[in-house]
Structures are given as C-alpha cells and as structure tokens.
N, C-alpha and C positions, 0 to 999 in steps of 0.2 A: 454487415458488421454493426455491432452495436455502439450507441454513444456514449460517450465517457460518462455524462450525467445517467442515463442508464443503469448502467452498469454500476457505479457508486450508490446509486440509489438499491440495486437489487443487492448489493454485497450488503450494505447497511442493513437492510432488512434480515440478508443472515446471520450477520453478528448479532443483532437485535433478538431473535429467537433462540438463540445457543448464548443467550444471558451475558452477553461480551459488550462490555463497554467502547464503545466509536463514535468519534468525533472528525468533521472534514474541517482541519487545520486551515486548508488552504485552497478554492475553489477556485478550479482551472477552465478550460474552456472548455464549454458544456457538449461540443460536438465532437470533440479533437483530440481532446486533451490528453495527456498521457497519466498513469497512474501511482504511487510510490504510498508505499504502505508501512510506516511505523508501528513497531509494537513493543509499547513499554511493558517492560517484566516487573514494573515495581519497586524493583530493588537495585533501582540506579542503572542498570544497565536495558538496553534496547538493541531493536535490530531494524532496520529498513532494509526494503521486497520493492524490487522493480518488474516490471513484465518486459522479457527478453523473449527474442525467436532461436528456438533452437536451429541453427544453420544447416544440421546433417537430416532435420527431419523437415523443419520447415514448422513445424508447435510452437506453440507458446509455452513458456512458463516463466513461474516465478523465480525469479533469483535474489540470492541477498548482496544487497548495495552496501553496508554496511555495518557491522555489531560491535559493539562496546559500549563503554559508559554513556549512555544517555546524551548530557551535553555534546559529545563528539558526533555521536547521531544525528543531533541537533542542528552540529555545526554542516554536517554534508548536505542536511536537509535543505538550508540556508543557501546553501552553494549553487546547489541544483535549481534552487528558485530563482535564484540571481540571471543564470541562463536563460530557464525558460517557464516565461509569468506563466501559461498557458498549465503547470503542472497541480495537479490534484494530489492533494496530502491528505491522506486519511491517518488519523489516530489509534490504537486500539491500543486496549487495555488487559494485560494475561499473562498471568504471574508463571506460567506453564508456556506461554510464549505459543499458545495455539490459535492461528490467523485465517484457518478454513479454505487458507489460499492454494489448496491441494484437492477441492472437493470437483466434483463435476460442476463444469458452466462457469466458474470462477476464472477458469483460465482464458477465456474467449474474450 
C-alpha cells in the first residue's frame, strides 16, 4: 500500500502535467493519512472526493463528500479536519470540474 505522502506527491504531479492547478491545503500524516480532494469550479461553487471502499467488490473509489457553493465545501472541509488532524486537503482548480481521480493508479 502506498503512503499518503506518496501518493499526493504522484497525483500532484498529474495535475501538474494535464495544466490543473493544485495546491495541498492541508498536510496530514505522511504515512497514514487519509485523502479529500476539493475542486473549485471558479464560479463559486465546488465539490469535495473522498476515497471510499466499495463493500460489494471490495475497490476503491472516489466518491463525492460534498457539492455546492464553495463556502459550504469549505464549511464540511473544516468539519472533517476538526476530527481528524491526520487528513490531507488537496486543492484543485477546474472550471469543467475535471480531478483525474477516475484515471488508472489514482484510485490505489
């Protein structure tokens, strides 16, 4: 299994070549960590992506934690941290709302 630092570091690098602005909000524990993924549209509204296990298959994937206006995002982002310091916030930036979080290796 790979580390949270890892793995942030290798998505980073995807966004970084498919011209997608990201930024790590919030840096969680480098070995452990769990992941949640923002992505502002620009136009006031957003969506946060957590990594959930599919129960009938046993996969990963992404799911969305949250969409609406922006500050309300914000607010659950908040929420989440309050739980649990250990979580990684990544930022991203796309007005088309496109997160890559559907590519191969992204979901591991």
């Amino acid at each position: 299994m790979l580390t949270a630092e890892f793995w942030v570091k290798a998505y980073l690098k995807r966004l970084e070549l498919a011209n997608i602005p990201a930024y790590v909000t919030a840096h969680g524990n480098d070995a452990s960590g769990a992941v949640l993924v923002k992505c502002a549209r620009l136009d006031g509204t957003a969506e946060a992506f957590q990594r959930s296990f599919d129960l009938m298959t046993g996969a990963r994937k992404w799911m969305s934690l949250v969409s609406g206006p922006e500050p309300d995002v914000d607010a659950s982002i908040r929420k989440q941290r309050s739980f649990d310091r250990d979580l990684w916030v990544i930022e991203i930036e796309s007005r088309e709302g496109v997160t890559l979080l559907d590519e191969d290796g992204l979901m591991d």
